[in-house]
Every structure is written in structure tokens, then in C-alpha cells.
MARVEXTI-716638 format. One record per residue: z, y, x negated of N, C-alpha, C in turn. Coordinates in pm, whole numbers, plus 50000, padded with zeros to 5 digits. Layout:
BEGIN
  n.c3  n.c2  n.c1 ca.c3 ca.c2 ca.c1  c.c3  c.c2  c.c1
     Z     Y     X     Z     Y     X     Z     Y     X
...
REM end
This chain:
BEGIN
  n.c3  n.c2  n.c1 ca.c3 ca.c2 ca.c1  c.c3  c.c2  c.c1
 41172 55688 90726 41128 55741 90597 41022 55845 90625
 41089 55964 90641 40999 56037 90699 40922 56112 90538
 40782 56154 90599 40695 56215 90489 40631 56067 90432
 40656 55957 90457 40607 55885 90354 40477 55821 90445
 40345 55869 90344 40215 55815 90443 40133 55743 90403
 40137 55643 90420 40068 55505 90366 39950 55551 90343
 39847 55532 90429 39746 55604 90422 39653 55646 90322
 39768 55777 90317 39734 55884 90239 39741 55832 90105
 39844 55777 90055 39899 55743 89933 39781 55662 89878
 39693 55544 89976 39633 55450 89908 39474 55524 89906
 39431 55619 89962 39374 55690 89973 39296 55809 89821
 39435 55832 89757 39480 55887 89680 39413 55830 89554
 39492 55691 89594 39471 55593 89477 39335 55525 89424
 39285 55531 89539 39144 55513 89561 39027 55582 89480
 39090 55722 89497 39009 55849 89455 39007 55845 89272
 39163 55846 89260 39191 55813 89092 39122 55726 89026
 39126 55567 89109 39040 55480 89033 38907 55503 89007
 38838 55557 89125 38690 55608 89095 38682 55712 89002
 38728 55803 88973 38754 55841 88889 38782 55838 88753
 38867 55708 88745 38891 55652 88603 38748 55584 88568
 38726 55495 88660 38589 55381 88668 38482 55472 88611
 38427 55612 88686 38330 55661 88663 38361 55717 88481
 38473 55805 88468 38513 55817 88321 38481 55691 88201
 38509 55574 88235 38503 55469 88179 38330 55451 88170
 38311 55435 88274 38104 55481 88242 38027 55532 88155
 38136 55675 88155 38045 55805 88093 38048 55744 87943
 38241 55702 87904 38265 55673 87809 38147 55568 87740
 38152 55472 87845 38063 55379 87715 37937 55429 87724
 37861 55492 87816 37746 55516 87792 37718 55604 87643
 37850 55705 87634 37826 55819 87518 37834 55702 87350
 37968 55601 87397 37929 55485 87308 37847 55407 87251
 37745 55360 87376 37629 55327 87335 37556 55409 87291
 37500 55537 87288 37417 55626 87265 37442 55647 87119
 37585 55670 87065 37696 55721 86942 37625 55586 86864
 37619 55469 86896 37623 55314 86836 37472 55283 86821
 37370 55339 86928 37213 55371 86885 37218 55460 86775
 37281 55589 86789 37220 55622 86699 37236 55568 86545
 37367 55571 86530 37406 55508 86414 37346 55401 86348
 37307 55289 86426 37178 55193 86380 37051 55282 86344
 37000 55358 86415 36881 55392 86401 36914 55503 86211
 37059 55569 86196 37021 55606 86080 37067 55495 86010
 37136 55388 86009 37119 55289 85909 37035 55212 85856
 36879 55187 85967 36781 55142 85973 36695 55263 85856
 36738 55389 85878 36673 55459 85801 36710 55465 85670
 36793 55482 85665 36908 55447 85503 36868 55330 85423
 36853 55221 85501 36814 55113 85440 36659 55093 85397
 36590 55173 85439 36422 55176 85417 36454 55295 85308
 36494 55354 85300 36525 55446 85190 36561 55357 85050
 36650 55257 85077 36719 55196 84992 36594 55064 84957
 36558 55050 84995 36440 54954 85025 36321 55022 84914
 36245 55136 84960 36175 55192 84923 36232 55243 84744
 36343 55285 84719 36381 55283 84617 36414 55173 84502
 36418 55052 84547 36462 54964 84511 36301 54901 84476
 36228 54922 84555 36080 54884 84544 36009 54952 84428
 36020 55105 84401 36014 55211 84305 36040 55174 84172
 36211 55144 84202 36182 55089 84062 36158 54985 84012
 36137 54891 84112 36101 54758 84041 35940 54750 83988
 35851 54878 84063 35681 54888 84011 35708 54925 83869
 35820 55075 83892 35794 55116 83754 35871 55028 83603
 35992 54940 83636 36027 54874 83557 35881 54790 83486
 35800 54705 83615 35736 54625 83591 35613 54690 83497
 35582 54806 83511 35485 54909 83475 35508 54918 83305
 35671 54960 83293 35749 55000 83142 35707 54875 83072
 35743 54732 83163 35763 54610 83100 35602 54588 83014
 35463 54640 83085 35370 54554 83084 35310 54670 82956
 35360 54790 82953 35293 54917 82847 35352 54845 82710
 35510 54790 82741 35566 54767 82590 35464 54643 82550
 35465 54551 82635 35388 54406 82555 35273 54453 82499
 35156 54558 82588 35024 54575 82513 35092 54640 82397
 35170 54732 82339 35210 54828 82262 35202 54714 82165
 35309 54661 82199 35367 54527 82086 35221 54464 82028
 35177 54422 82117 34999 54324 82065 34933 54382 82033
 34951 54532 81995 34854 54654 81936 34885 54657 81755
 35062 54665 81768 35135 54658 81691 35128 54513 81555
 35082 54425 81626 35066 54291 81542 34918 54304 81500
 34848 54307 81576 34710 54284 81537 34721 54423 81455
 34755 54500 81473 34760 54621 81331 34792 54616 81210
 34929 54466 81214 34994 54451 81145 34903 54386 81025
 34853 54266 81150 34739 54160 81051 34627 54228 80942
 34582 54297 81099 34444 54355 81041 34435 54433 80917
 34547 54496 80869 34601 54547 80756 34654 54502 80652
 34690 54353 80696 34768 54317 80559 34915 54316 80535
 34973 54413 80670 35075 54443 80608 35209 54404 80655
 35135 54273 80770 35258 54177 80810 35314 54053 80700
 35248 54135 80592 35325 54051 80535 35501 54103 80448
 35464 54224 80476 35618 54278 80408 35684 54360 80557
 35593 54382 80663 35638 54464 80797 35657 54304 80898
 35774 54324 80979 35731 54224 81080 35724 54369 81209
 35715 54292 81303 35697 54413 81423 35826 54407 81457
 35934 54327 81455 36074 54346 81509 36132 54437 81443
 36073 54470 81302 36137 54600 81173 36083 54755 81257
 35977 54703 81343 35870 54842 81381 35962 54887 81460
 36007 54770 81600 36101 54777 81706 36181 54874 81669
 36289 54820 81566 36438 54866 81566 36412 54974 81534
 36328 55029 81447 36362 55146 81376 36287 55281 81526
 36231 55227 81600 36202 55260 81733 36294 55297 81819
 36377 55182 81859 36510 55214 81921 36625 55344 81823
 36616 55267 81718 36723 55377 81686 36654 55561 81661
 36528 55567 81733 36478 55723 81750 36464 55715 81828
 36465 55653 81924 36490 55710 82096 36569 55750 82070
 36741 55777 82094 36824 55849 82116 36787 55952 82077
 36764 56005 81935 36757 56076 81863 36669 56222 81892
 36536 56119 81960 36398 56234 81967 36410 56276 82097
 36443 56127 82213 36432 56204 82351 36318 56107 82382
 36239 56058 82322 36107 55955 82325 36122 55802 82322
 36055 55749 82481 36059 55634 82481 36052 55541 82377
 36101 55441 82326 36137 55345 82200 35963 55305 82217
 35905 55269 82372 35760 55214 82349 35667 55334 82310
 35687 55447 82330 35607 55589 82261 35596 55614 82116
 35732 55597 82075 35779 55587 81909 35701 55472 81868
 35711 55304 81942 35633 55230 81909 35519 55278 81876
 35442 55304 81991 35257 55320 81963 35229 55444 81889
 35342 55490 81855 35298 55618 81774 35305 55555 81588
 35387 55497 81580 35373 55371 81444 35285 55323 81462
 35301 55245 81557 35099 55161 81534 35009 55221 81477
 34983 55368 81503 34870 55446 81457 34904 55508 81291
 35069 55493 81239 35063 55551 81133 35044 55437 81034
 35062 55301 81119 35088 55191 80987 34862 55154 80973
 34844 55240 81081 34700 55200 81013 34638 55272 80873
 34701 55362 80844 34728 55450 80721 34732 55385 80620
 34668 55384 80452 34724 55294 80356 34839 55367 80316
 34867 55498 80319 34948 55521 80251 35094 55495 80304
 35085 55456 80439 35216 55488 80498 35241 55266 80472
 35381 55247 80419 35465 55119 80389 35585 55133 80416
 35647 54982 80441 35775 54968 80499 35863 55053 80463
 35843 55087 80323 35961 55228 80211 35968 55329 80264
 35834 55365 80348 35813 55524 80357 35787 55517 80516
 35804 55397 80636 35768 55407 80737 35910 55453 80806
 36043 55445 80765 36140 55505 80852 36146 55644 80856
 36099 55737 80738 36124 55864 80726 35972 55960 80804
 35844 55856 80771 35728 55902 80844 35722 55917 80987
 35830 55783 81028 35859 55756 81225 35964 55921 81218
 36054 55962 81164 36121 56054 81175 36039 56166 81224
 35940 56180 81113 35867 56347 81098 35755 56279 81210
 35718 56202 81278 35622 56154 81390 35682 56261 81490
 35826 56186 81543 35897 56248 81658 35911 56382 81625
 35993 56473 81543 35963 56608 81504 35864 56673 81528
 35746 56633 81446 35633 56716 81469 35542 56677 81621
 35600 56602 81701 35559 56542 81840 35620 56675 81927
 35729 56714 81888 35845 56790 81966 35833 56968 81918
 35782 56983 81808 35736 57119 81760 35612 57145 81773
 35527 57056 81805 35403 57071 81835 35362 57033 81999
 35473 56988 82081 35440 57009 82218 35334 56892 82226
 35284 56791 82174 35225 56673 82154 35271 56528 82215
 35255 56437 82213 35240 56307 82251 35277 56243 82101
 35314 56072 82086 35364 56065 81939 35251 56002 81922
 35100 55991 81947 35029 55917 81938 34943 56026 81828
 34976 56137 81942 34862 56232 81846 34944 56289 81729
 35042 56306 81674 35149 56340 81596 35110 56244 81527
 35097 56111 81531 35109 56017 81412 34948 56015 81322
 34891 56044 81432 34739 56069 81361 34736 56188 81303
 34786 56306 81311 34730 56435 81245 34842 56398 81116
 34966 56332 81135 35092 56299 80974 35005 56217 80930
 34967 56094 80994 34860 56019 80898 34748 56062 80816
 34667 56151 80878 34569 56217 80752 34638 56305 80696
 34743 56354 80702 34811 56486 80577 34854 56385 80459
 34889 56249 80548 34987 56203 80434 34859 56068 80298
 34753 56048 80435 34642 55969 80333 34555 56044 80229
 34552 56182 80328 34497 56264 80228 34540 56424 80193
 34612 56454 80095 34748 56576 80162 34647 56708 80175
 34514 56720 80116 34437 56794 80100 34398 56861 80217
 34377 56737 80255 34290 56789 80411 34411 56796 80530
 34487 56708 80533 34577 56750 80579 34697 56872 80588
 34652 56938 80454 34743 57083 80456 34612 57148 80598
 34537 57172 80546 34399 57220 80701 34416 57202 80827
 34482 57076 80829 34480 57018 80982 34640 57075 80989
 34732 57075 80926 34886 57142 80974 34866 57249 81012
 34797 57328 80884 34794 57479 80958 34728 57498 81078
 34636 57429 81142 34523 57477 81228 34619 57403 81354
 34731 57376 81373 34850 57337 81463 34949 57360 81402
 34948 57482 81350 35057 57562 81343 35186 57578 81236
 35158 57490 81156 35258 57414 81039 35230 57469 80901
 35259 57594 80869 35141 57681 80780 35296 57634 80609
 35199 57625 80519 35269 57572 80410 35257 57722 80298
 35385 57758 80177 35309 57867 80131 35219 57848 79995
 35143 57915 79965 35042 57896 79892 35113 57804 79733
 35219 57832 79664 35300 57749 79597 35259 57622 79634
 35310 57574 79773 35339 57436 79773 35237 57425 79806
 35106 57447 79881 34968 57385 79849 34928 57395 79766
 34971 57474 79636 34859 57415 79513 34960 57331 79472
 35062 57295 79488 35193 57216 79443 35078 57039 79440
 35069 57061 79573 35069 56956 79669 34901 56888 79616
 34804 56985 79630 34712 56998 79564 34674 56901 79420
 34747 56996 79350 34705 56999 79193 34790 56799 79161
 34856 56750 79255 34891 56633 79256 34812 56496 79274
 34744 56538 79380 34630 56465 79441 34515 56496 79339
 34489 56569 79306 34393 56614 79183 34434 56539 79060
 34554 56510 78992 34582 56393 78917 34590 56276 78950
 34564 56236 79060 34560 56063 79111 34685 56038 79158
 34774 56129 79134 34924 56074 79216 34914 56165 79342
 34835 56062 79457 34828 56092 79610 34940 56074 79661
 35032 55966 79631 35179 55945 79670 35231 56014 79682
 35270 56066 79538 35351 56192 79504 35334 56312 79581
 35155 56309 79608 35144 56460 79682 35212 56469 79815
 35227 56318 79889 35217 56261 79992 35385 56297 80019
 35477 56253 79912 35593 56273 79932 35641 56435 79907
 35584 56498 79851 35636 56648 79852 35585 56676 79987
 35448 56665 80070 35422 56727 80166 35563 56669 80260
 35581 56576 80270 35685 56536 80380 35870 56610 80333
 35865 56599 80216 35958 56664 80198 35995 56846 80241
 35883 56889 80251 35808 56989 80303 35836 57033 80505
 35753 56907 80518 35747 56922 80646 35911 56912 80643
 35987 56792 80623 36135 56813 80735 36225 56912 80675
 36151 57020 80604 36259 57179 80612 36152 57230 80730
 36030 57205 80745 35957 57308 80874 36008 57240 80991
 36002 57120 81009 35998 57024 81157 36122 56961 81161
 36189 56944 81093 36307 56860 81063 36405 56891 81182
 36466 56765 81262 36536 56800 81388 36479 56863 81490
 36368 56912 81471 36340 56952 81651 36289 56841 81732
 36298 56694 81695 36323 56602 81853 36479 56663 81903
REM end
């Protein structure tokens, strides 16, 4: 069997396997390296996920603890006034929720912004869904907070007099008609009345801009 060389052949074979062996090396080493890294960004992913998950559970806990004082602001307002007896605060709630959507303003913002109008005599359960309305409005045309919105509607609406003064001087200018309208009302003892033309008033000026 000529040409055929043992030898050589196993020689050969020798060379291949080291070859494969060392390939097989490189391979897992690039494996392991490929399999570090990948832990190391899952380790990071997960502190991400961690850290977010942490985020919102402060600020949930944060939302949770603003609504309860809101709420215990809301009752003792209620008392202190008198006027838990025809308002409960769950009437304050709802009518809260259903102007979030509406304004864009947290249901607990809308809350504490009522708190401050039901300290008002003039403002009652009859007239507190349409007053929470023109709160958020004039919160949103006036670039305001609903806290301070409910205080500057509250003196227009306790006293429409002085409150035509305080609209205009933030921007809410009425024309001379409807302040002596508004006026010459409050000047007969029907403050109500004046109370309800001014608002009728305001939601052609403010009306819809939450």
C-alpha cells in the first residue's frame, strides 16, 4: 500500500484536534464573557426596575397621605360651618372626581380647592357643583393653583362688589352694564342674586378653559 503513511496521517490528526480543542476554548471563553455580560445588564435592568418600582410606591404613598389631610380639612370645614349637615364630604368627593377628567386637576386639588369655597356662606350644596366648575376654569385661565382660584371666586361670590375689583385686577374685566347690574343687586339685599349673575357671567368669560 504504497503512499499510505501512518505516521503522517496520525500526526495530522493530532494537529486538527488541537485545533478544534483550542477553538472550543476560545468558544467558551467568548461565552462566558457574552453570559457576564448579559447578567451584569440584567443586574442593571433590574435596579432600574427596582428603583422605579420604589418611585412609585413613595409617590403613591405621598398622593395617599395629601388626600387623607385634604379629606380631615374637608370635615372639620364641614363641622365648623354647619354645613355637614346638608354636605357630607363623600358629595365633596364625587363631584371632585367627576372634574378631574374634565379640568386636567387632581380629584385631591379640586378637593382642597372646595374646602376653601365651602368656607364661604354663600357658597351651598345647590350652588357648590357649578362654583367647583368655575374653581377649575378660572384655575386654568388664570394660570393658578385651585386653592387660590377658590379664594379669589369665594370673595366675588360672598361679596360680588369687591369681588368685581379682585377679577379685574387678575384679569377677568366685566363691562360696566354688568357691574352696575351686579352692583345695584347687592345694594338691594339680594347678594345671591348678585352672586348668581356674576357666575353666570364668569362661565361666558372662563367657561371650559380647564
Amino acid at each position: 500500500m504504497d503512499g499510505f503513511d501512518l505516521g503522517s496521517i496520525i500526526a495530522h490528526i493530532k494537529a486538527d484536534t488541537s485545533q478544534f480543542t483550542a477553538g472550543l476554548e476560545d468558544a467558551k471563553a467568548q461565552a462566558d464573557g457574552f453570559s457576564s455580560h448579559l447578567t451584569t445588564i440584567a443586574a442593571s435592568v433590574a435596579a432600574l426596575v427596582d428603583v422605579a418600582i420604589v418611585g412609585f410606591g413613595v409617590a403613591s404613598v405621598k398622593a395617599f397621605s395629601e388626600a387623607q389631610v385634604v379629606t380631615a380639612q374637608l370635615d372639620q370645614v364641614l363641622k365648623t360651618t354647619g354645613k355637614s349637615a346638608t354636605i357630607t364630604s363623600g358629595y365633596v368627593e364625587d363631584l371632585a372626581m367627576k372634574l378631574e377628567d374634565y379640568s386636567g386637576q387632581t380629584h385631591t386639588a379640586i378637593e382642597a380647592g372646595q374646602t376653601i369655597l365651602l368656607q364661604f356662606s354663600g357658597i351651598t350644596k345647590e350652588t357648590l357643583p357649578e362654583a367647583s366648575k368655575a374653581m377649575v376654569d378660572l384655575a386654568q385661565r388664570m394660570g393658578i393653583d385651585t386653592v387660590s382660584a377658590a379664594k379669589t371666586l369665594g370673595i366675588a361670590l360672598d361679596n360680588p362688589s369687591v369681588g368685581l375689583t379682585r377679577l379685574k385686577r387678575d384679569g377677568i374685566d366685566f363691562s360696566t352694564s354688568q357691574v352696575e347690574a351686579i352692583k345695584a343687586l347687592q345694594k338691594s339685599g339680594d347678594t345671591a342674586g348678585a352672586a348668581a349673575l356674576m357666575m353666570q357671567i364668569l362661565e361666558t368669560k372662563v367657561g371650559g378653559a380647564a
